[in-house]
C-alpha positions as CSV (number, residue, x, y, z in Angstrom):
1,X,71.7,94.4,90.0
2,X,71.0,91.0,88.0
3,X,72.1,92.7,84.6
4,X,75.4,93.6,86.9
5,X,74.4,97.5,86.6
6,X,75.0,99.7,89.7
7,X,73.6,103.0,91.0
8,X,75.5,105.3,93.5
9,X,73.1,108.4,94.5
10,X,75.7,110.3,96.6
11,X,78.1,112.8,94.6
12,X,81.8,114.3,95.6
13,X,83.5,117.2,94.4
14,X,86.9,116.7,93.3
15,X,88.8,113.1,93.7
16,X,86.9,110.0,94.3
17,X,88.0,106.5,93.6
18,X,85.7,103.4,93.4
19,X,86.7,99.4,93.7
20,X,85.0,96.7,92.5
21,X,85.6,93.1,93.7
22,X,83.8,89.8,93.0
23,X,84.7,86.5,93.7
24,X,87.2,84.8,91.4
25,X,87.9,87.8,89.6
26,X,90.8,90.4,90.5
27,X,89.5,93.3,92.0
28,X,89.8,97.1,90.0
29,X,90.1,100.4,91.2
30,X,88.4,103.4,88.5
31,X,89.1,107.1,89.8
32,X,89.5,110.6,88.3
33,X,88.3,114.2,89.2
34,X,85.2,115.3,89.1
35,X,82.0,112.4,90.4
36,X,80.9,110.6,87.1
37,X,77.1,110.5,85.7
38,X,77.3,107.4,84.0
39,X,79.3,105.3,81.7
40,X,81.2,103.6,84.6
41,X,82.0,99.9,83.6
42,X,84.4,97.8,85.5
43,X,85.8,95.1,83.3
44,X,87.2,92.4,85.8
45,X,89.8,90.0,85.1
46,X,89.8,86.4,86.2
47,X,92.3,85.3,89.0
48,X,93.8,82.1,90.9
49,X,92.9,81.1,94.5
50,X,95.3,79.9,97.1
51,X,94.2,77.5,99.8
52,X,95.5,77.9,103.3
53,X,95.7,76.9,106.6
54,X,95.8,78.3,110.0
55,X,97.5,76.5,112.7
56,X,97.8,76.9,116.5
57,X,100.7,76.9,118.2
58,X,100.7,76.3,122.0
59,X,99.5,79.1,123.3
60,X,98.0,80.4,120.4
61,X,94.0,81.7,120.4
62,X,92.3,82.2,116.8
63,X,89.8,84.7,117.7
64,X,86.3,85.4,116.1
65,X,86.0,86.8,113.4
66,X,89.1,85.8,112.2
67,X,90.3,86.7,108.4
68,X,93.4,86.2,106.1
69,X,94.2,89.6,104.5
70,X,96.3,89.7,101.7
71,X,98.3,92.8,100.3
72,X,99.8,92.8,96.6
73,X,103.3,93.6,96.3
74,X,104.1,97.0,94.7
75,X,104.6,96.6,91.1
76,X,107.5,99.1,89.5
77,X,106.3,101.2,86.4
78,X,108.7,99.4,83.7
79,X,112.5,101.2,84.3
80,X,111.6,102.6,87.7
81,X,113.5,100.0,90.8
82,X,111.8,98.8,93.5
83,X,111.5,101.4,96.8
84,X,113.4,99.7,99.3
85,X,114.7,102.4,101.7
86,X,113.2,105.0,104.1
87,X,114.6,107.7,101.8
88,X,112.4,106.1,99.2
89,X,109.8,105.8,100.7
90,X,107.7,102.8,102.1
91,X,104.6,101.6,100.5
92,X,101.7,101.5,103.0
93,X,98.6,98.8,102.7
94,X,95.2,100.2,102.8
95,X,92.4,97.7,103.5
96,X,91.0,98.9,99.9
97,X,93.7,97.4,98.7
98,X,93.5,93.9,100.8
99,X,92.4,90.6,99.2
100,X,90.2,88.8,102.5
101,X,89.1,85.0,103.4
102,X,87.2,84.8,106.2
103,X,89.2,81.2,108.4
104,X,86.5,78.9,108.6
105,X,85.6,76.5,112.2
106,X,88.1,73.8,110.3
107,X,90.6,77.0,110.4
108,X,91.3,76.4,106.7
109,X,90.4,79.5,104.6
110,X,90.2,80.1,100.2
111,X,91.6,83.3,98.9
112,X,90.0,84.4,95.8
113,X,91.1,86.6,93.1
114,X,94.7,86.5,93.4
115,X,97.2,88.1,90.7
116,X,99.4,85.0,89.6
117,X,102.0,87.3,88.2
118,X,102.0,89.2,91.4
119,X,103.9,88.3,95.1
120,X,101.3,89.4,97.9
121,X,102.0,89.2,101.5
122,X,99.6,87.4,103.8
123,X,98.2,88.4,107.7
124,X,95.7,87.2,110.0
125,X,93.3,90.3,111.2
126,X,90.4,90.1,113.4
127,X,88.4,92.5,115.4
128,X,89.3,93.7,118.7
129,X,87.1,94.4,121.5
130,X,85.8,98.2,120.1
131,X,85.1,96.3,116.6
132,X,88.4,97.4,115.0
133,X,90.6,94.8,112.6
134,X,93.8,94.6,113.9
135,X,96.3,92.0,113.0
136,X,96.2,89.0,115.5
137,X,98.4,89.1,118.6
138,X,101.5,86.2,117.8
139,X,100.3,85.3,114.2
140,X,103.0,85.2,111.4
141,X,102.9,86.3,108.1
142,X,103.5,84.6,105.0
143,X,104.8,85.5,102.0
144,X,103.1,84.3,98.8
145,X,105.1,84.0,95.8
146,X,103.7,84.7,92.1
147,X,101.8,81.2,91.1
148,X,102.0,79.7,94.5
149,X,98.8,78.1,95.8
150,X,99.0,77.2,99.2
151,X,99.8,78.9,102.1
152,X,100.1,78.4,105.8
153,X,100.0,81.1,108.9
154,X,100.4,80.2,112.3
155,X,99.7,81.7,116.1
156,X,102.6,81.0,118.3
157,X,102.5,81.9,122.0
158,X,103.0,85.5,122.4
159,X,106.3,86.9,123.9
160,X,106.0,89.0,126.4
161,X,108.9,91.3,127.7
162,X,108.8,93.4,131.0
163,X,111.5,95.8,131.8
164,X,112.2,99.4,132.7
165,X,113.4,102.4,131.4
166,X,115.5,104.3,134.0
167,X,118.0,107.6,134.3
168,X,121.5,106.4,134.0
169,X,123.0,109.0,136.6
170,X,120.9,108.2,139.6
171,X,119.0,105.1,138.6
172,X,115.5,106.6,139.5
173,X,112.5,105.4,137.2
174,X,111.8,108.0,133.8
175,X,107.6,107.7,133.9
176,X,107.6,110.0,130.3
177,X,109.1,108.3,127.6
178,X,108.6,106.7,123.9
179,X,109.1,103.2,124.0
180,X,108.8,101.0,120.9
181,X,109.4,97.5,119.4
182,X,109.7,95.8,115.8
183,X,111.9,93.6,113.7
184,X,115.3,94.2,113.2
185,X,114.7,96.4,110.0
186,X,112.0,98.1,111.5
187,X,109.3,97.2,108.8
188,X,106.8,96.6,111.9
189,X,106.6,98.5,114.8
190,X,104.4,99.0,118.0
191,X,104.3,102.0,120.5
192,X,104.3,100.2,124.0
193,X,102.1,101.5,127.5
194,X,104.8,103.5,129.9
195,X,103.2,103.3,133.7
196,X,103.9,105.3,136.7
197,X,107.1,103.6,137.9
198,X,108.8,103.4,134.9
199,X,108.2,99.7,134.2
200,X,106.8,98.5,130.8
């Protein structure tokens, strides 16, 4: 409302968790157990912007649609390090959790609400053809250090690698098999199609 009041008229048993999020302000998350009556107030804190700019490589496409998501950095309680092994754990984004601009027709985009004491990492998402946001084919990510105000993703022309997966004995095609790709440390990874033959 215009007094910046709200009214939610569903109710939950146990857990529930509510965001807020308004332009220029960083966004807050309120949860506990048991749906509040009343008495709710978010109290949002001022934050930065960061101008950026998305450029197209050749063969690059910027689809529709197209958005900058941006995921804060997990910040350690005070004495507690930083997980950064599989045994630890690995923190997953949630787009709850995402910071988005849509990429205006000049392919520039403004990112509002950013933590300037926090590092946040940067992706271009757009929907796909069943209306899903997925992260767009051959774009980069950027990394976005605490203060920093500009930023810059690109679309490069998408690899493609064809190849087959095969029994080492008698050389004849395996059709039923896991196949999968990612960087080198496996922080990213995609399940590729198998076919018939053996080919992917």
């Amino acid at each position: 409302g215009a007094a910046g009041e709200f009214t939610l008229r569903e109710e939950a048993a146990g857990l529930w968790a509510l965001w807020a999020q308004a332009e220029g302000y960083l966004p807050q998350r309120l949860s506990g157990d048991g749906w509040p009556r009343e008495g709710l107030c978010f109290r949002l804190e001022r934050g930065g912007g960061v101008a950026g700019i998305v450029v197209e490589l050749a063969g690059g496409v910027l689809p529709p649609g197209a958005q900058v998501m941006a995921w804060p950095a997990e910040r350690a309680e005070p004495g507690q390090a930083e997980p950064d092994s599989e045994e630890e754990g690995r923190w997953i984004p949630s787009l709850q959790d995402a910071l988005c601009a849509a990429v205006g027709e000049n392919k520039q985009f403004q990112l509002e609400g950013i933590d300037p004491t926090l590092s946040y990492q940067l992706e271009l998402w757009a929907p796909d053809a069943k209306g899903d946001r997925r992260m767009v084919r051959g774009s980069s990510r950027a990394e976005l250090e605490p203060g920093q105000r500009q930023a810059r993703l690109e679309i490069g022309e998408p690899l493609e690698t064809v190849g087959s997966v095969v029994d080492d004995a008698t050389g004849q095609p395996i059709t039923k098999y896991l196949l999968w790709a990612g960087t080198k440390d496996r922080e990213r990874s995609v399940q590729l199609v198998d076919s018939s033959d053996g080919r992917y």
